[in-house]
C-alpha positions in Angstrom: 6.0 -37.0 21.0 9.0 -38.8 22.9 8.0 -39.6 26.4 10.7 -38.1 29.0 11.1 -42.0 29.8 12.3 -42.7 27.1 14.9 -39.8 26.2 18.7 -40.5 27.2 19.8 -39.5 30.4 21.3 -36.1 30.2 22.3 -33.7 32.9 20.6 -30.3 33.5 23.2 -28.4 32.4 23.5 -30.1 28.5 19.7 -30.5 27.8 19.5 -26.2 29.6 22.7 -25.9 26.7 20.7 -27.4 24.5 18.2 -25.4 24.7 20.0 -21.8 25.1 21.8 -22.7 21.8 18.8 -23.1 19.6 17.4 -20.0 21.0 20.0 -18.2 19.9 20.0 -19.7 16.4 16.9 -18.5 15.9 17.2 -15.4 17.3 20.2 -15.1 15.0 18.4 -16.4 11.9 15.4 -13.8 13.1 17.8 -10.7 13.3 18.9 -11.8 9.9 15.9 -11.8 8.3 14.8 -8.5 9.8 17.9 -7.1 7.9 16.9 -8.5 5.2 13.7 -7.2 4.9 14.6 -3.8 6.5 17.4 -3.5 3.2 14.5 -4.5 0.5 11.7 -2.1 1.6 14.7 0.2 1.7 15.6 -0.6 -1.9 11.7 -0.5 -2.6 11.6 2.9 -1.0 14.4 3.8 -3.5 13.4 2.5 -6.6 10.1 4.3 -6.1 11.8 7.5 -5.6 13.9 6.7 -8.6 10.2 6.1 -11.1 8.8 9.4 -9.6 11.9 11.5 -10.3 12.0 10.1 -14.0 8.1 10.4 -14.3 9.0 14.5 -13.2 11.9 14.7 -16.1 10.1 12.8 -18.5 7.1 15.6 -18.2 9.4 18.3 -18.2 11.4 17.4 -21.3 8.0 16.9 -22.7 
């Protein structure tokens, strides 16, 4: 770990920039992944629903 000695001098305000910007690049990266996985168990959901409504024709053409 760097020791605060030894970082550059920055003012407040970049280093509090900084930091605001990497918080919300991963909140950004965090919302995108919650899509994603909100649209694949959603695709999941569907896919299921699709083998059960084939399983029903199948044993009713049968």
């Amino acid at each position: 770990m760097t020791r605060l000695s030894k970082l550059p001098n920055k003012d407040s305000k970049s280093r509090f920039d900084e930091c605001s910007n990497s918080a919300k690049n991963s909140n950004a990266y965090g919302s995108k992944l919650r899509s994603y996985s909100q649209t694949y168990s959603q695709n999941l959901e569907i896919s299921s629903k699709m083998v059960m409504i084939n399983l029903a024709y199948d044993s009713i053409q049968t």
